[in-house]
C-alpha positions, 0 to 999 in steps of 0.5 A: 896027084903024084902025076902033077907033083913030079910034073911040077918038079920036073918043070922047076929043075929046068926052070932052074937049070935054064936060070943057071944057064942063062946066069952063067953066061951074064957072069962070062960077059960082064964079069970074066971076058972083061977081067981076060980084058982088062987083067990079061987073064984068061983063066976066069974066062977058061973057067966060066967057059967051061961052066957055061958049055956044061950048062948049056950041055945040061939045059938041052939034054933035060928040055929033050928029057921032059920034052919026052916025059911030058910028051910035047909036040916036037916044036916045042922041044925043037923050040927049046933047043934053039932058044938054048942057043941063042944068048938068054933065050932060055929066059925066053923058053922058061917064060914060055912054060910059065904061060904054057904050064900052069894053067895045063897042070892046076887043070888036071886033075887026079 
């Protein structure tokens, strides 16, 4: 039982963590490159930037550390790290493990 809860948890902290991630570059598009637009500042931009970059960073460090933990296939993991890269696709990657993840783990038993 321990087993599944801190599987649950480790998928809930990336699921979260690929929300910020993905959020954060929402905020950099439609908020902060249009203001360095708009107001000629840059440091809403420098800001964003330097958040995004660290959640990015972030997201792809814990898909290879669960990836490990929970011992996914290699493609999945790879997976991960390639829609981490492409604009929103961690939103893509969290749907995979909405569908991937549930019925695998309220199958397991103690």
């Amino acid at each position: 039982m321990q087993k599944i809860n801190a599987e649950k948890a480790m998928i809930a902290y990336l699921r979260q963590l690929g929300r910020l991630e993905g959020l954060s570059l929402l905020f950099l598009l439609l908020v902060a490159m249009p203001i360095r637009a708009v107001l000629k500042d840059p440091s809403w931009v420098k800001i964003t930037g330097t958040v995004h970059g660290f959640l990015f960073l972030m997201f792809v460090f814990t898909v290879t550390s669960v990836g490990l933990e929970l011992r996914w296939p290699v493609r999945r993991v790879i997976m991960g790290w390639i829609l981490s890269s492409v604009p929103f696709g961690t939103f893509w990657f969290e749907r995979g493990l909405n569908e991937n993840t549930s019925s695998k783990a309220d199958d397991t038993t103690p």
